[in-house]
N, C-alpha and C positions, 0 to 999 in steps of 0.2 A: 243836779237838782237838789241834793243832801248837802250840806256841809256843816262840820262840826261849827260850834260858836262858843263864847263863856260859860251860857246859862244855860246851853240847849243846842238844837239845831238848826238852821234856818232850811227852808222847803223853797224853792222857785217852782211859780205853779203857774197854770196858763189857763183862765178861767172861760169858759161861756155859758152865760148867762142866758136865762127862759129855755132850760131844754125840760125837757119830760119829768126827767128826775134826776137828784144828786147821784151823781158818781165820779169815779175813777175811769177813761175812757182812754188813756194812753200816754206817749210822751210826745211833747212840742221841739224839736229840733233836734238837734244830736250833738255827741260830745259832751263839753263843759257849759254849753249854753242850752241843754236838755231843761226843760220844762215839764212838770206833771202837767198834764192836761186831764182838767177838768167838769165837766156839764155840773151846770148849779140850776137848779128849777128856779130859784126866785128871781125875777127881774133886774137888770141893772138901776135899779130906782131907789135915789135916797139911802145906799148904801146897805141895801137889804142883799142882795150879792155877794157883800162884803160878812156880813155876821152869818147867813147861810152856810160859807165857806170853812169862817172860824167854828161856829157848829159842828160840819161836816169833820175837822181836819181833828178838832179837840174829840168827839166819837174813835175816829179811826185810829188814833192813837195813844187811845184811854189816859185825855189827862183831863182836867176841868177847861172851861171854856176862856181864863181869867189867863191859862198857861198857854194859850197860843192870841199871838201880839202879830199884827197887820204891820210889818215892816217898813215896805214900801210898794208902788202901785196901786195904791187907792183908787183913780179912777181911771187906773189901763185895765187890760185884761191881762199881762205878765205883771203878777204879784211877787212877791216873797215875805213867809210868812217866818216868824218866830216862833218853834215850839218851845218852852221852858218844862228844863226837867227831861226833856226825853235825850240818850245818848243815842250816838250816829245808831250803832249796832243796831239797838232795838229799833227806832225809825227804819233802818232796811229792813228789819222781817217783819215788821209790819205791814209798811208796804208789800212787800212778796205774798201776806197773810191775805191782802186786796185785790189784789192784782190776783192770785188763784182761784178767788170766788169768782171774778167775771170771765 
């Protein structure tokens, strides 16, 4: 779901959309085609799913909201996101950082 990139790292995420509230809720598949899976509160509507996500993803991994770029999947629910500026390393204990609060 991690892999290094130029500028950053890209994240493969597996969205759904209208749950209760944003979170980290586990992983989509297994292996290399492992997915974050994530509940996003705001609707799949006009792309608000979409910046919720960048929101969500630029918080969890203290960068500005400008540093993480909507890859590809726009309007699936398996995303991949670009984070700019975060290396692999830090991206994993970050995520570990998420994943021990729930």
């Amino acid at each position: 779901m991690l892999r290094a990139a130029s500028s950053g790292v890209t994240l493969a995420v597996r969205a759904q959309p209208g749950a209760k509230k944003t979170a980290i809720t586990g992983v989509y598949g297994e292996g290399p085609a492992a997915l974050l899976k994530i509940a996003v509160h705001a609707p799949p509507l006009e792309g608000r799913a979409n910046q919720a996500l960048i929101a969500f993803l630029a918080e969890t991994f203290d960068v500005p909201k400008n540093s993480v770029e909507l890859a590809a999947g726009e309007l699936s629910r398996s995303k991949v996101f670009l984070l700019r500026g975060v290396t692999l390393t830090m991206a994993i204990a970050k995520l570990a950082e998420q994943v021990g609060r729930t």
